[in-house]
Chimera marker file (.cmm) of the C-alpha trace (Angstrom):
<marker_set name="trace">
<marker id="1" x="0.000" y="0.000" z="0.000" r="1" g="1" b="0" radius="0.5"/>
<marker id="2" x="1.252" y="3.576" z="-1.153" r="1" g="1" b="0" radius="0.5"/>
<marker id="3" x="2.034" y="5.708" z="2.060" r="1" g="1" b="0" radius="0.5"/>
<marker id="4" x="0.569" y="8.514" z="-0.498" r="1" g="1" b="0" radius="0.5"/>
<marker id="5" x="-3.129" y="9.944" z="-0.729" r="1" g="1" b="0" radius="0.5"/>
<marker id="6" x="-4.148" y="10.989" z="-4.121" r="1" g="1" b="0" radius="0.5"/>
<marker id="7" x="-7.682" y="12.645" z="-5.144" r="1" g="1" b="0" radius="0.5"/>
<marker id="8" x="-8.345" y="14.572" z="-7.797" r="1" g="1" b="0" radius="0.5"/>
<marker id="9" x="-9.328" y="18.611" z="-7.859" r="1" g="1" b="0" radius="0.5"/>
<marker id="10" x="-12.617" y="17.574" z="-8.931" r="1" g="1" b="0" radius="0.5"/>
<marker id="11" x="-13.184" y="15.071" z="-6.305" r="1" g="1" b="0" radius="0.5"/>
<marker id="12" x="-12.760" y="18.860" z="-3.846" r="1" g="1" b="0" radius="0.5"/>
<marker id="13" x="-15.746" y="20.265" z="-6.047" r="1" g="1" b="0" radius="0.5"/>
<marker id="14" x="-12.773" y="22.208" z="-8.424" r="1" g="1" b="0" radius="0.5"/>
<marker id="15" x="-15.169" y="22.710" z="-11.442" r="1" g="1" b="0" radius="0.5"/>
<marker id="16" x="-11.999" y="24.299" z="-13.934" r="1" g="1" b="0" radius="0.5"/>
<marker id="17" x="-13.942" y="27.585" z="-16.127" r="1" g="1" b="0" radius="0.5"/>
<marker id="18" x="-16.198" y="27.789" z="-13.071" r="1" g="1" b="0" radius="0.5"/>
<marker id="19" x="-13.872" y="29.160" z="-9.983" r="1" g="1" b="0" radius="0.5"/>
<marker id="20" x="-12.006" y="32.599" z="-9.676" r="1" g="1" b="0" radius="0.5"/>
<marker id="21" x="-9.021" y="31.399" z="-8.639" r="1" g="1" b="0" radius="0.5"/>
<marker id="22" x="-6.193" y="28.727" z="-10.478" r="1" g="1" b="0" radius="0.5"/>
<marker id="23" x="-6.163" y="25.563" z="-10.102" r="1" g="1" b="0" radius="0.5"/>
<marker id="24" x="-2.851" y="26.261" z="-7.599" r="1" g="1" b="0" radius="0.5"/>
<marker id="25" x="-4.234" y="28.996" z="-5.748" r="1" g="1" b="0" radius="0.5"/>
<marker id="26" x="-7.513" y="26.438" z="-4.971" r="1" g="1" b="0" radius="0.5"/>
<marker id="27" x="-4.737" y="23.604" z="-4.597" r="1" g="1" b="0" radius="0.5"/>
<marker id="28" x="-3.028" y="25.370" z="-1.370" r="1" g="1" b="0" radius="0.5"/>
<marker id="29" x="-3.667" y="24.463" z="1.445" r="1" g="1" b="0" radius="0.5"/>
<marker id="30" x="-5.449" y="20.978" z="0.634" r="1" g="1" b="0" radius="0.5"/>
<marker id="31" x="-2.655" y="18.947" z="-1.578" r="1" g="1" b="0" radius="0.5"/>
<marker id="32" x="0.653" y="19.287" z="-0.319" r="1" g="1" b="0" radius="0.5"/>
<marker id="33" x="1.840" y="18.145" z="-3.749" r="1" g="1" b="0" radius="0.5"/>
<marker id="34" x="-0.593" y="19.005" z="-7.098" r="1" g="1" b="0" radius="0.5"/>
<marker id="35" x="0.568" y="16.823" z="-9.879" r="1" g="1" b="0" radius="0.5"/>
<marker id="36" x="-0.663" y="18.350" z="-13.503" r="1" g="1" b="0" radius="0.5"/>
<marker id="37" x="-0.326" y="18.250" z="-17.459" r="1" g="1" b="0" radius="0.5"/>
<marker id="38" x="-0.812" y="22.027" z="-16.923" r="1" g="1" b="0" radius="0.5"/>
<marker id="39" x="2.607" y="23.950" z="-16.784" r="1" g="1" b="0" radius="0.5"/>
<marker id="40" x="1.411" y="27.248" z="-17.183" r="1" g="1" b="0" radius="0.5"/>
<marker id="41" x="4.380" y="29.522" z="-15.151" r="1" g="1" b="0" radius="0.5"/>
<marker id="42" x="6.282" y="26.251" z="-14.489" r="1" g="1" b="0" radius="0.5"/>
<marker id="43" x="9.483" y="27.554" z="-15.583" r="1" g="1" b="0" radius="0.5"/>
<marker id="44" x="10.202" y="29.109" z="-12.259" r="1" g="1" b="0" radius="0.5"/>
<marker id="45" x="12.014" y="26.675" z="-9.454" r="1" g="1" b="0" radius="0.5"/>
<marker id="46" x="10.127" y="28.432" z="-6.876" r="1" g="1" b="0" radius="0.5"/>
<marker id="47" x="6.346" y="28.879" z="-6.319" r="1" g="1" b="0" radius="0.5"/>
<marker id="48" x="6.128" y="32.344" z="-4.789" r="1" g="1" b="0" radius="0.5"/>
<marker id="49" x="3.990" y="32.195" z="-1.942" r="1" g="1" b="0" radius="0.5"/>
<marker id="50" x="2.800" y="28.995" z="-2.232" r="1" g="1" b="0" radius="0.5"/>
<marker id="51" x="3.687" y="25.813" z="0.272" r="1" g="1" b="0" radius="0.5"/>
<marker id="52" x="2.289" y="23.418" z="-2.482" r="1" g="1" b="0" radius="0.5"/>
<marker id="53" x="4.725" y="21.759" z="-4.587" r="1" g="1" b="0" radius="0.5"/>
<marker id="54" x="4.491" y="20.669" z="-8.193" r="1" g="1" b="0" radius="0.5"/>
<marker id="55" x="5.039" y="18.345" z="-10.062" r="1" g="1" b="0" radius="0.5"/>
<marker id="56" x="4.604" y="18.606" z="-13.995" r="1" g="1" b="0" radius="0.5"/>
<marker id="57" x="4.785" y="15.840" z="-16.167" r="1" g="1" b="0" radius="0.5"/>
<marker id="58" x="5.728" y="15.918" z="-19.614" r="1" g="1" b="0" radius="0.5"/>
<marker id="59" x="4.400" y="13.369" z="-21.771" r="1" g="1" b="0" radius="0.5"/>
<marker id="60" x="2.490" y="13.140" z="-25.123" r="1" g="1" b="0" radius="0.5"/>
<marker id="61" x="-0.980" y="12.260" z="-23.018" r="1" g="1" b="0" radius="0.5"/>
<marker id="62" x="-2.432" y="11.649" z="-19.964" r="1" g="1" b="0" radius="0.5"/>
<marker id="63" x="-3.599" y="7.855" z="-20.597" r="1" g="1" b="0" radius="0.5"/>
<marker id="64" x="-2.605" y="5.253" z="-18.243" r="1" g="1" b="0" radius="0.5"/>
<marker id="65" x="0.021" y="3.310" z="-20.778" r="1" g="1" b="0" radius="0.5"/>
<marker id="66" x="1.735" y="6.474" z="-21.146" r="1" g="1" b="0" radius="0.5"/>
<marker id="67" x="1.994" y="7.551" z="-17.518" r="1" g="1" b="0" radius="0.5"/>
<marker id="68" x="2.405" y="3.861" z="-16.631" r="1" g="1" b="0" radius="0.5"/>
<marker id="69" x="6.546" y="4.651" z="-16.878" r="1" g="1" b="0" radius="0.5"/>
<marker id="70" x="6.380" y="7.829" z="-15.058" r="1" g="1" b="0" radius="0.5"/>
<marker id="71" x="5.843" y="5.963" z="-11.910" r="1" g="1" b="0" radius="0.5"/>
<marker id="72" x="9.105" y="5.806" z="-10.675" r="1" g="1" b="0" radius="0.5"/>
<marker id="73" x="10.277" y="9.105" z="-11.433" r="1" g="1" b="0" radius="0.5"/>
<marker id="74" x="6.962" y="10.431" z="-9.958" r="1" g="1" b="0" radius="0.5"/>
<marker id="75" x="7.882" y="8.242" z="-6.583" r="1" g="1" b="0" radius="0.5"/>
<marker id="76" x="11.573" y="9.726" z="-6.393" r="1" g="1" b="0" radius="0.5"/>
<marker id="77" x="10.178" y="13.272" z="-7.464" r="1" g="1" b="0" radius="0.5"/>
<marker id="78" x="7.852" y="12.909" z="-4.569" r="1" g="1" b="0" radius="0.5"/>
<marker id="79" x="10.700" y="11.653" z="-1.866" r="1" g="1" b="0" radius="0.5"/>
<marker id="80" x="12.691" y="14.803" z="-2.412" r="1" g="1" b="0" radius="0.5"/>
<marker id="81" x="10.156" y="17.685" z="-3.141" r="1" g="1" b="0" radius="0.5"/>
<marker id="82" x="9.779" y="20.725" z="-1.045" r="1" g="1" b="0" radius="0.5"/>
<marker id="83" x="7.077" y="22.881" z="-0.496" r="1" g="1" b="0" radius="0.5"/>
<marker id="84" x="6.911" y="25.545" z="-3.144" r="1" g="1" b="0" radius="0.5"/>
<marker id="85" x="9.039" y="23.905" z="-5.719" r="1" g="1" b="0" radius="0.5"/>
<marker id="86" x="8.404" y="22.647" z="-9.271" r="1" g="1" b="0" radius="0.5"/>
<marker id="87" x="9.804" y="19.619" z="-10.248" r="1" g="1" b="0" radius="0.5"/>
<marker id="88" x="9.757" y="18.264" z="-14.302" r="1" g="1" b="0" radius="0.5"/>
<marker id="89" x="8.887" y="14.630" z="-14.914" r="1" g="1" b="0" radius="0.5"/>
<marker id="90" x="9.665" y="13.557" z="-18.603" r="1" g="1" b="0" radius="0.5"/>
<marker id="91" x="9.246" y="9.834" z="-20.064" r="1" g="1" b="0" radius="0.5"/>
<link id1="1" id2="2" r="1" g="1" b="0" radius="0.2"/>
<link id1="2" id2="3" r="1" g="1" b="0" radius="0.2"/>
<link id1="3" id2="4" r="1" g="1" b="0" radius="0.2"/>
<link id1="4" id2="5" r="1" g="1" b="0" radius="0.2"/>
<link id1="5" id2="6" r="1" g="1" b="0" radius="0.2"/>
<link id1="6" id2="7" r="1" g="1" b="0" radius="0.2"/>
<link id1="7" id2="8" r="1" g="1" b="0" radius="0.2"/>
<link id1="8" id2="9" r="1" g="1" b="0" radius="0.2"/>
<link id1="9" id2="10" r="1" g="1" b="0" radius="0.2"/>
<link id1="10" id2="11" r="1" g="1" b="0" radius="0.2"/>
<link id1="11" id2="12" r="1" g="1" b="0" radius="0.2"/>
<link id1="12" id2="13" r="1" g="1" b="0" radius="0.2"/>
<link id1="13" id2="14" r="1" g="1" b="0" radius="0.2"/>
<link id1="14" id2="15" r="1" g="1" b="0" radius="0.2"/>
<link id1="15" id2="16" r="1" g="1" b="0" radius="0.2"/>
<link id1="16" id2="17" r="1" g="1" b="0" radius="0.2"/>
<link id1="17" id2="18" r="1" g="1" b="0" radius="0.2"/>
<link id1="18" id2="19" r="1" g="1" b="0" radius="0.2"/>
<link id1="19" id2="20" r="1" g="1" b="0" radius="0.2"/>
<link id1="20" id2="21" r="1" g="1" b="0" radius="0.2"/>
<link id1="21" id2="22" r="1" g="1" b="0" radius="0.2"/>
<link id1="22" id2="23" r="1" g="1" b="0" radius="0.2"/>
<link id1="23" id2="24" r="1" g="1" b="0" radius="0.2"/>
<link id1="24" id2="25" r="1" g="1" b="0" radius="0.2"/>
<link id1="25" id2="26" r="1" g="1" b="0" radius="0.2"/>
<link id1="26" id2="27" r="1" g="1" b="0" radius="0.2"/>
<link id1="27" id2="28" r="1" g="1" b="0" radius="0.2"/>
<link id1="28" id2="29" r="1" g="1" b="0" radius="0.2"/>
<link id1="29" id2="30" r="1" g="1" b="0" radius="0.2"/>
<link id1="30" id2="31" r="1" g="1" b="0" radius="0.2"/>
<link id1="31" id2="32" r="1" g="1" b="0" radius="0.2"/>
<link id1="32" id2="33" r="1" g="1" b="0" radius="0.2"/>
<link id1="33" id2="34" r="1" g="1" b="0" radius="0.2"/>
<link id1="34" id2="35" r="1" g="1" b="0" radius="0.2"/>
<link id1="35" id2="36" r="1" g="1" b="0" radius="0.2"/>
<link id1="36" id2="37" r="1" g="1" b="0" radius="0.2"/>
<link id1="37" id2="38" r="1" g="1" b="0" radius="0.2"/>
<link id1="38" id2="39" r="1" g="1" b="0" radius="0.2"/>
<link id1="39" id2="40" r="1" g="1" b="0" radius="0.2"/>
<link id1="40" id2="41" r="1" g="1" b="0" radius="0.2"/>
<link id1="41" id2="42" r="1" g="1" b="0" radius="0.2"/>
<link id1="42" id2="43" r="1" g="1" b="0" radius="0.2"/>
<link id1="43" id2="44" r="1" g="1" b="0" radius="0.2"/>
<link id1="44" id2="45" r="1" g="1" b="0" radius="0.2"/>
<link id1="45" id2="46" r="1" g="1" b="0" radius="0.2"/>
<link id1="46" id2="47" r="1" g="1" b="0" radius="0.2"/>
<link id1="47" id2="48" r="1" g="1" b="0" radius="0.2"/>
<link id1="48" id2="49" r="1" g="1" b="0" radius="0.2"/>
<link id1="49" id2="50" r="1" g="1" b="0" radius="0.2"/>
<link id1="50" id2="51" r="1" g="1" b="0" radius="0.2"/>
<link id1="51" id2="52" r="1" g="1" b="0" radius="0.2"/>
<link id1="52" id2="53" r="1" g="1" b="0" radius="0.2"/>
<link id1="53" id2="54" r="1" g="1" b="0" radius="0.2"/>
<link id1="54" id2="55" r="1" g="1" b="0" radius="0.2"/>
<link id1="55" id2="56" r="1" g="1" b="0" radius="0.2"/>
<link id1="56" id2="57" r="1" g="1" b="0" radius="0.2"/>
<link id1="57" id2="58" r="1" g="1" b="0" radius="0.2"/>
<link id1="58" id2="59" r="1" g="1" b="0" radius="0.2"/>
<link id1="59" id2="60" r="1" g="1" b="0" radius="0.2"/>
<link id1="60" id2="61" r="1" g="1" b="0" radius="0.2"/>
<link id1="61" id2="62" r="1" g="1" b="0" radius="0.2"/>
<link id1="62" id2="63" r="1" g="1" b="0" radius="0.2"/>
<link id1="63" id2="64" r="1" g="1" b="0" radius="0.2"/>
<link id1="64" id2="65" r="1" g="1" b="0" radius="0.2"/>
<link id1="65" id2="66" r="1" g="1" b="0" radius="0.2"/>
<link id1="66" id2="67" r="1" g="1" b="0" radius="0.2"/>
<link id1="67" id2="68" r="1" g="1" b="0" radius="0.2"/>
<link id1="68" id2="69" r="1" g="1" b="0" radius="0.2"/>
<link id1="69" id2="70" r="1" g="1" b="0" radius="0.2"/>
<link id1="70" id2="71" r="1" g="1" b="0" radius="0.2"/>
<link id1="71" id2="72" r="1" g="1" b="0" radius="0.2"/>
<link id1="72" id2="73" r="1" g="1" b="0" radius="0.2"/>
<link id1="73" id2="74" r="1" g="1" b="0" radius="0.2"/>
<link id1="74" id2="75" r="1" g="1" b="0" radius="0.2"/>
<link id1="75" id2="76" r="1" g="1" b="0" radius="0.2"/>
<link id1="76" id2="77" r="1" g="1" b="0" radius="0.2"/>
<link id1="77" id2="78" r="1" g="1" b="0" radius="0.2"/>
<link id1="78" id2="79" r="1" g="1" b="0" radius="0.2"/>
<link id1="79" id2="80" r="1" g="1" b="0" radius="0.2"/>
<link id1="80" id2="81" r="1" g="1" b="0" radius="0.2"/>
<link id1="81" id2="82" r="1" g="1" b="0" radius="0.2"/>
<link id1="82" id2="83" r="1" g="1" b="0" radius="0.2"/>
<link id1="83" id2="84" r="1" g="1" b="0" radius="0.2"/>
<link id1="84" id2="85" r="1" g="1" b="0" radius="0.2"/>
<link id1="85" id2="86" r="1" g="1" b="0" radius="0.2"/>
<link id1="86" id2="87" r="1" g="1" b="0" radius="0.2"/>
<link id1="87" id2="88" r="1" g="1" b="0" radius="0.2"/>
<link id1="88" id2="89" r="1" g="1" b="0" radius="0.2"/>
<link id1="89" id2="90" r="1" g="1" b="0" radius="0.2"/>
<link id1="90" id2="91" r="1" g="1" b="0" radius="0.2"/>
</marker_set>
């Protein structure tokens, strides 16, 4: 068993188009680490202000057989992360 929690922002009622605020700004404060496709601003190290960390994966889609070898990398990534920082998962 994974000593990790994972739920999506929808499963918090995070309707995307619908709420003010982005998806990190709703993200803060509930995930300690927000895992996303969506890399908008990513190319900072540093999340200013923010105590969630981030993890953006690079990959051509977000189907199972194509994160399937992320896995490990997403594991490691999630051993060392701090709050605040971005860290870049390719396949």
């Amino acid at each position: 068993m994974s000593p990790h929690i994972w739920m999506s922002a929808v499963d918090f009622r995070y309707l995307p188009g619908r709420k003010k605020e982005g998806l990190l700004t709703f993200a803060e404060g509930i995930f300690d680490v927000f895992i996303t496709f969506d890399v908008s601003n990513s190319k900072r190290r540093k999340l200013s202000g923010h105590q969630t960390a981030v993890i953006a994966l690079t990959e051509k889609s977000n189907r199972l057989e194509d994160l399937g070898p992320l896995g490990g990398k997403i594991l490691e990534a999630l051993r060392t992360i701090e709050p605040g920082q971005i860290i870049h998962v390719a396949g």
